[in-house]
C-alpha positions as CSV (number, residue, x, y, z in Angstrom):
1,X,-22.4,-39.9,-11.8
2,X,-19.4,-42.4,-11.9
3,X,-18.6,-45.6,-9.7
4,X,-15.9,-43.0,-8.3
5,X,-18.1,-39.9,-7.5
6,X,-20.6,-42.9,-6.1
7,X,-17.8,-43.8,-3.8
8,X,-16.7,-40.2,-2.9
9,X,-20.7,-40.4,-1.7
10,X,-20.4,-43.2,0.1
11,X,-17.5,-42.3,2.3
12,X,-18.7,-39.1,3.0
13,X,-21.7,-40.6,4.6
14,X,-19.9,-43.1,6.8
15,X,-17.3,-40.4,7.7
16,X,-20.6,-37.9,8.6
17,X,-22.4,-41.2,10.6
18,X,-19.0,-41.8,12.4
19,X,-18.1,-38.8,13.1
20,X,-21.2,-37.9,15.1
21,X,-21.1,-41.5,17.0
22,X,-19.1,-41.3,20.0
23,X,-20.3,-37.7,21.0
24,X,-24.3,-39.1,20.7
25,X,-23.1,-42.1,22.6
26,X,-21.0,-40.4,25.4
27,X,-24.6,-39.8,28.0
28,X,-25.6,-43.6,27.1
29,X,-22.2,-44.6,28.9
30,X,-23.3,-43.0,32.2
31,X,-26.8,-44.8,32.2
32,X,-25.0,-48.0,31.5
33,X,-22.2,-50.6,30.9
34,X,-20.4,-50.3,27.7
35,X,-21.6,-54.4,27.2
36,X,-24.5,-53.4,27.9
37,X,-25.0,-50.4,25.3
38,X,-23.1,-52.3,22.7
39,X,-25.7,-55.4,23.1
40,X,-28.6,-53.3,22.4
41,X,-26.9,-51.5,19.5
42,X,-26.5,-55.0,18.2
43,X,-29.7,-55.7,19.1
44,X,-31.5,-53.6,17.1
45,X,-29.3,-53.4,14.4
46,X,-29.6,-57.0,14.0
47,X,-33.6,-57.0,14.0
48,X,-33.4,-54.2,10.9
49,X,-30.9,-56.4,9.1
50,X,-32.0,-59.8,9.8
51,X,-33.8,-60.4,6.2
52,X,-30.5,-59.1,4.5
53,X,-28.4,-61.8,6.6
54,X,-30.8,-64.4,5.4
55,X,-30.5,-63.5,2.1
56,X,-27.0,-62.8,1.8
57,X,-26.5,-66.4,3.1
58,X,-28.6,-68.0,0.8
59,X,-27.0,-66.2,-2.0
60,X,-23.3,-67.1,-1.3
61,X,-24.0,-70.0,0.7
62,X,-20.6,-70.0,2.6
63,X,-18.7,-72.8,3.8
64,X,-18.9,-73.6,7.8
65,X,-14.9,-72.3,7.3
66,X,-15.7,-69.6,5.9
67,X,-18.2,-68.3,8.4
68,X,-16.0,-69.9,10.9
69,X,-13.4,-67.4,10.0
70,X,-15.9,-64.2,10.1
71,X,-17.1,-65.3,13.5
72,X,-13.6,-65.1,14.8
73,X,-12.2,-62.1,12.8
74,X,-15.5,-59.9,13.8
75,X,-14.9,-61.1,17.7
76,X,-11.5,-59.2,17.3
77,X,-12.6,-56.6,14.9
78,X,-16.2,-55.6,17.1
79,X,-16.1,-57.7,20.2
80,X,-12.9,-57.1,21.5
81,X,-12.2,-53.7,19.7
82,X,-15.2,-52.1,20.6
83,X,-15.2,-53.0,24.1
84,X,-11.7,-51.2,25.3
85,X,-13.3,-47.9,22.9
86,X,-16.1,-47.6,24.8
87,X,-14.7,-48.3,28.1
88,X,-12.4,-45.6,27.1
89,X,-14.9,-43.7,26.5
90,X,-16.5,-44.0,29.2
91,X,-13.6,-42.6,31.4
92,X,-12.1,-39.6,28.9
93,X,-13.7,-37.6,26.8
94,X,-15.7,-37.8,23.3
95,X,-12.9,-35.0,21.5
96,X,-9.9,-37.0,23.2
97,X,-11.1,-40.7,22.3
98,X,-12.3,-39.9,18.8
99,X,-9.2,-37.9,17.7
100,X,-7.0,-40.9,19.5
101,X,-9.2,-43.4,17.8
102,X,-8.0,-41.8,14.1
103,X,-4.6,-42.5,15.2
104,X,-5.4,-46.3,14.5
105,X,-4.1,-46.0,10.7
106,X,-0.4,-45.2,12.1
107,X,-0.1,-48.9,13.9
108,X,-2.0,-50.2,10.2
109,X,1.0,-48.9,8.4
110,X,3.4,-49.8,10.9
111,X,1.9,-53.5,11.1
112,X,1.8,-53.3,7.5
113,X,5.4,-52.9,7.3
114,X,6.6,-55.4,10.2
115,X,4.1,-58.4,9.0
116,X,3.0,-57.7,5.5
117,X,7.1,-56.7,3.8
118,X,5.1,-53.6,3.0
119,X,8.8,-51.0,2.0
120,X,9.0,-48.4,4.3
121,X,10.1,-44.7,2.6
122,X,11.5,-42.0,4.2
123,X,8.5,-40.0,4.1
124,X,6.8,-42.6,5.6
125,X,9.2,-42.6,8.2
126,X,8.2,-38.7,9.0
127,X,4.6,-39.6,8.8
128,X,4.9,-42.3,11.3
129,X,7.0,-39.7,13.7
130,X,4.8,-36.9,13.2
131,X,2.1,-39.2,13.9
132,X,3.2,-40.7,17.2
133,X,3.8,-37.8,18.6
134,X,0.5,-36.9,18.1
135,X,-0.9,-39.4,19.9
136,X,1.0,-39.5,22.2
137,X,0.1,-35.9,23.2
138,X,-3.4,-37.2,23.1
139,X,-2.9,-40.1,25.4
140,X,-1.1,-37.9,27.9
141,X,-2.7,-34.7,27.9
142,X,-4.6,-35.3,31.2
143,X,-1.7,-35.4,32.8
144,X,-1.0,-31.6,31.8
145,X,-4.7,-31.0,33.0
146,X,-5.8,-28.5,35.5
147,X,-8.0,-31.7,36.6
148,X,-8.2,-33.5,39.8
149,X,-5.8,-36.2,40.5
150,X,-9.0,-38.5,40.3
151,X,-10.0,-37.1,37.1
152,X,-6.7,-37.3,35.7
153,X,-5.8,-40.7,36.4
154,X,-9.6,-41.8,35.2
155,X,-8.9,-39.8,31.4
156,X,-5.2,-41.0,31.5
157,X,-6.9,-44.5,31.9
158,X,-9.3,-44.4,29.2
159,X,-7.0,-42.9,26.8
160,X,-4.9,-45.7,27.0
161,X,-7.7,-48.6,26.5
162,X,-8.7,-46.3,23.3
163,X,-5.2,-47.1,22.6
164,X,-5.5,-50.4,22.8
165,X,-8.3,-50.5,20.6
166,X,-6.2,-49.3,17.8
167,X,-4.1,-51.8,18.1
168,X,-6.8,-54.3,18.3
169,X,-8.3,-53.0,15.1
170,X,-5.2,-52.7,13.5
171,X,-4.2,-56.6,14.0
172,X,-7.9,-57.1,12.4
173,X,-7.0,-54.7,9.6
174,X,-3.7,-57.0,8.8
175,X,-5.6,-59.9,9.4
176,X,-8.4,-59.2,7.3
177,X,-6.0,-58.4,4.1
178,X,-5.0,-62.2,4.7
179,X,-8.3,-64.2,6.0
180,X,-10.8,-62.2,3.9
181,X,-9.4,-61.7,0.4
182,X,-12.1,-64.6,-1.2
183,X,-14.8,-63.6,1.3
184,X,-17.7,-61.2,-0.4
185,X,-17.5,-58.0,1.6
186,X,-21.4,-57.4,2.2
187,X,-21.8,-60.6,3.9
188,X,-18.8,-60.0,6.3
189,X,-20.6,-56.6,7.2
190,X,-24.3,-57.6,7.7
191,X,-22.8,-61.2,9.8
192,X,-20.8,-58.9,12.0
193,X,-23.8,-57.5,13.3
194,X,-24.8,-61.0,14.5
195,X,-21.1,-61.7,16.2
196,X,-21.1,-58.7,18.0
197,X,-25.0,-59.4,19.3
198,X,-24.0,-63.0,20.6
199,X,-20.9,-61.7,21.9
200,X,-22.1,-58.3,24.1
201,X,-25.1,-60.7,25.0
202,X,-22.6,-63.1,26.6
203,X,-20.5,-60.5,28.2
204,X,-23.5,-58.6,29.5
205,X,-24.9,-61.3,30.4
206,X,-21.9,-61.9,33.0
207,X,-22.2,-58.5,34.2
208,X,-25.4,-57.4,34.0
209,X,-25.9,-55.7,38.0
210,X,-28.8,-57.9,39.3
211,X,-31.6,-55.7,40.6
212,X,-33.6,-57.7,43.2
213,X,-37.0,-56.2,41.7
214,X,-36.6,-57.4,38.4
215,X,-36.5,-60.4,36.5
216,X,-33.8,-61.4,33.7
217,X,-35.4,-60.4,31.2
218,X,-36.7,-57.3,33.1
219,X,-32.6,-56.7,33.8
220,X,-31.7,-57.0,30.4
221,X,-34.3,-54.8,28.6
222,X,-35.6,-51.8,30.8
223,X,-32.5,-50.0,30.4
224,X,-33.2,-50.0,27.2
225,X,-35.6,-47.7,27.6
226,X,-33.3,-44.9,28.8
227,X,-33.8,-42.1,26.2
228,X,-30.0,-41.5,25.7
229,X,-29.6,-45.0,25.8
230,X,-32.5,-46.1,23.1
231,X,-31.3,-43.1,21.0
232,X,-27.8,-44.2,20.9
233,X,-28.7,-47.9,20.5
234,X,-31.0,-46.6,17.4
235,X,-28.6,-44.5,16.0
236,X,-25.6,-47.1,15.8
237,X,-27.7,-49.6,15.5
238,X,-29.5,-48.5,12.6
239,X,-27.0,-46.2,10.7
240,X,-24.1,-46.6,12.3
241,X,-23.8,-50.4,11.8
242,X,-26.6,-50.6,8.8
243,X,-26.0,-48.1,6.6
244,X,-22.1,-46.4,7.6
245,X,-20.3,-50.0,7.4
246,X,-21.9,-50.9,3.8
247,X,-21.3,-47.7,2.8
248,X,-17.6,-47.9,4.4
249,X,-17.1,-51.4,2.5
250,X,-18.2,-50.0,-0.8
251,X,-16.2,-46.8,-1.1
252,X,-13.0,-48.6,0.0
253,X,-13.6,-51.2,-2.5
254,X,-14.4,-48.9,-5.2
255,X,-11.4,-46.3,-5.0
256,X,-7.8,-47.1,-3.8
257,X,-7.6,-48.0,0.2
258,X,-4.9,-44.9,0.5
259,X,-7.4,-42.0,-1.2
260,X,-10.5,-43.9,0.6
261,X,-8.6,-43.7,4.6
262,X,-8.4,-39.8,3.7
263,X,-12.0,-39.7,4.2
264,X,-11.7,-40.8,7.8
265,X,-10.2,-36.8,8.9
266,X,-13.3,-35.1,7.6
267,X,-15.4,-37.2,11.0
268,X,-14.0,-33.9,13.5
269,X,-16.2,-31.5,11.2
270,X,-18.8,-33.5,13.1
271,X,-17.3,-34.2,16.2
272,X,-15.7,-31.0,17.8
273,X,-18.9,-29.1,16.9
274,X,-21.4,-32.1,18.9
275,X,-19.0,-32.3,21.4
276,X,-18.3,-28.8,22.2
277,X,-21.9,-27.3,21.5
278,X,-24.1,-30.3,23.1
279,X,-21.9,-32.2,25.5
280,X,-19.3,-28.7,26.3
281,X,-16.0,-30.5,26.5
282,X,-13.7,-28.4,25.7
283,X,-11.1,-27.9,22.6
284,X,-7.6,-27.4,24.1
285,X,-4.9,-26.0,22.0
286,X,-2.7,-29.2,22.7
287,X,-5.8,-31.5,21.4
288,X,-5.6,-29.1,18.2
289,X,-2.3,-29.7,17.9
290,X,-2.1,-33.4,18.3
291,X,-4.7,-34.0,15.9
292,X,-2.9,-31.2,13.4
293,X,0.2,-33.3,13.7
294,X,-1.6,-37.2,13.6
295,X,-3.4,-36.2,10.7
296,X,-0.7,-34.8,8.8
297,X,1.5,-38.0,10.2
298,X,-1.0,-40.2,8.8
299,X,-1.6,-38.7,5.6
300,X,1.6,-38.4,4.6
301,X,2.8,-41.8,6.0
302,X,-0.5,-43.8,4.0
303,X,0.0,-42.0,0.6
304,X,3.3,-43.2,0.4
305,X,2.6,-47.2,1.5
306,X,3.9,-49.6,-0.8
307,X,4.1,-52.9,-1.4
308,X,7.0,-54.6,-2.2
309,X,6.3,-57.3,-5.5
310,X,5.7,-60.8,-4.8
């Protein structure tokens, strides 16, 4: 098997893990704060990966600037990215935020182009169009719902903070093609886990709904014990963080960035079926056709990104 098939692997497990994340994690949100989910996911997947943070610090022993500059990239990449997805989340649905949430390569390219001199081509140009549009069916499409007013100003809402997040991680993406060129990329993905930990400890920590019959400790860790809450911690946790961001890391490093992002559209074979079959949200024409026209958008757009020579 070559280093490419081996990559080919390795994206189409993340895309698989991924894929099936915000559907599994959707009944967690309704037991508990997103902080407060995200701290345990961190939690745990910190505990299963603290002996290969150890050891990946021993073995490159970075310089306090250099882990400096992880701690601060992964605040914006996982602390503050994360938190406006699963806010959204926890207001719209799992379809609507995860096929808005693949919309986040459109503002890469476009960032690419306004901050990076990366040329813009006409196809590119259609890409982008085709692409925006898309989302922006998504992000308004509760509007055109036969929902409540309530209901539709609580989807509208959370569509729009999974908007944000896009832009959030695309800022990071940009950033991270500048700060973490001369950084090895297994120790930026096992130290994230630890960032995001002290960070969703902190937040929930400030938010964290006081019960009068418990104790801090007792506040922090019985929800943990929620079944859809344990289970979603474990899965992200454990594969999600563990074993899909490795695996991300590798594949894009192994194959070129615009064949390795194509990888990202195969995560609705898992999502629409979890989503429709377990949670039963339901597949509207217009979210077909927004993610028909995003996808194409951003495929089109990506494969034709290039850089102009320094």
């Amino acid at each position: 098997m070559s280093n490419r098939h081996f990559a080919h692997a390795a994206l189409l497990l993340n895309a698989a893990i991924w894929g099936a994340a915000l559907p599994l994690v959707k009944p967690a949100l309704a037991e508990v704060t997103p902080f407060q989910y995200l701290f345990y996911r961190y939690l745990l997947a910190v505990i299963f990966s603290l002996p290969v943070i150890i050891y990946l610090i021993h073995r490159y022993r970075p310089r306090l600037k250099t882990l400096l500059t992880i701690v601060l990239m992964e605040t914006l990449g996982v602390g503050l990215a994360l938190s406006l997805l699963y806010f959204g989340l926890s207001h719209t649905s799992s379809l609507q935020a995860s096929f808005l949430a693949l919309t986040s390569p459109v503002f890469i390219v476009v960032g690419g182009i306004l901050f990076l001199r990366e040329k813009e081509e006409r196809h590119e140009a259609v890409g982008l169009i085709l692409a925006i549009i898309g989302a922006l069916i998504l992000t308004l499409s509760p509007i055109l719902s036969g929902e409540s007013v309530q209901l539709k100003l609580s989807s509208l809402s959370g569509n729009i903070l999974v908007f944000g997040h896009n832009l959030c991680w695309a800022a990071y993406v940009i950033l991270a093609k500048k700060y973490y060129r001369s950084v090895p990329k297994l120790l930026i993905g096992f130290v994230s886990p630890l960032v995001g930990l002290i960070f969703f400890f902190i937040l929930t920590l400030a938010t964290l709904p006081h019960s009068p019959n418990l104790d801090l400790l007792g506040s922090f860790i019985l929800p943990l014990s929620i079944g859809p809450v344990f289970w979603a911690a474990l899965y992200m946790g454990l594969l999600g963080s563990i074993v899909a961001v490795p695996a991300y890391i590798y594949g894009n490093n192994a194959i070129e960035a615009s064949e390795a992002s194509l990888f990202a559209y195969l995560q609705p074979l898992i999502t629409i079926p979890l989503a429709t079959l377990w949670l039963h949200e339901q597949l509207t024409p217009m979210m077909i056709t927004a993610l028909v026209l995003t996808t194409l958008g951003v495929i089109i757009a990506e494969k034709r990104t290039k850089k102009v020579p320094h």
